[in-house]
Each structure stands twice: as C-alpha cells, then as structure tokens.
N, C-alpha and C positions, 0 to 999 in steps of 0.2 A: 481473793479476799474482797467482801463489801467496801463499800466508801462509807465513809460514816457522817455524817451533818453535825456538825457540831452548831449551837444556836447559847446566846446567853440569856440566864433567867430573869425576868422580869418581877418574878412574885417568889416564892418560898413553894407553892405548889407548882411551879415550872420547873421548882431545881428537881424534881420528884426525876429519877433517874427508868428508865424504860427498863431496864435488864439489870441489875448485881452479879458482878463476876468476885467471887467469896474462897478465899481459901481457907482450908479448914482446919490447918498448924499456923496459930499467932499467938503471940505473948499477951497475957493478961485475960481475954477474951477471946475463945475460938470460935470458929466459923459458927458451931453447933447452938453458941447460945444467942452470937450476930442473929443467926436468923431466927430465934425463937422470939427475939424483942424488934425484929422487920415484920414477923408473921403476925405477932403482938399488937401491932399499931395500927390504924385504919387507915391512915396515910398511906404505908407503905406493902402494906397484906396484898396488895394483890401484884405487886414488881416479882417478875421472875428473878426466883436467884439459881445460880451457876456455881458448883462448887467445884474449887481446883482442888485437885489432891493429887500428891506422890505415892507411889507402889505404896502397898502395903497398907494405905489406907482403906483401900476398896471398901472394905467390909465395915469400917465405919458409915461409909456412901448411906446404905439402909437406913441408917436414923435419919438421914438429912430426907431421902424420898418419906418418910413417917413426917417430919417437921413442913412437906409442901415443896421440896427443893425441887425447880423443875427440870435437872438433867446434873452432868457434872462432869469436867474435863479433864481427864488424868495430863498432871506435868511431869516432868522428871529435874532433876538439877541444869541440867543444860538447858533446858525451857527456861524456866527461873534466872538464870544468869543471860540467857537471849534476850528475853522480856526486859530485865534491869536497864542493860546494854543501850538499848532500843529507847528506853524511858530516857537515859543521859541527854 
C-alpha cells in the first residue's frame, strides 16, 4: 500500500481533493447524482472519482463510466465493516 501525504489547506482551492473515493448506496443522495453535480462544477470536473460498489451493483458501474467515473472498486460487507473498524 502507498504512503499518502497528508498536508493542510491553506485556501478553499487547496481543499480541492486529488481523487474521490464515491460509494454508490447513500441515503438521500447516491453516488450517481454526487457525481453528476462534482462533474457539474469547474472546481471539481476534473477530480477523478472512484466508485465503490457491492455485488450486484456492477451493472449500475455503466452510468457512472457515461457520468466520467474514472474506474470503480467493488466492496463486499466485510470491506465495509474493515474500513469502519480501521476509521475508529
């Protein structure tokens, strides 16, 4: 696994984030329309996003490559609960 740099922002265009890791089952607003108002903005149109998704998603994945999504990393439950874990 990379090392990552963490640095703190100084302006509003520093917080501008290098990559979005986007999952595509949230409440209120899913990933789908997240990135349609990231791809939307000039600010942030050109940040690659990353969509996680569980089985059975997959075939949703096609909209988000149509929307500019630049890849996507299938999770499962156990990822989800490792990741959590890991965040405490």
């Amino acid at each position: 696994m990379a090392d990552f740099l963490v640095r703190p922002a100084t302006s509003g265009q520093a917080a501008l984030p290098d990559l979005i890791l986007l999952d595509l089952a949230m409440p209120v607003m899913d990933g789908f329309e997240i990135c349609r108002c990231l791809k939307a903005n000039p600010a942030t149109k050109d940040v690659p996003v990353i969509f996680l998704t569980g089985q059975g998603e997959i075939e949703k994945v096609v909209q988000g490559f149509e929307l500019g999504v630049a890849g996507l990393a299938p999770i499962s439950n156990s990822t989800s609960s490792n990741a959590a874990s890991r965040a405490k």
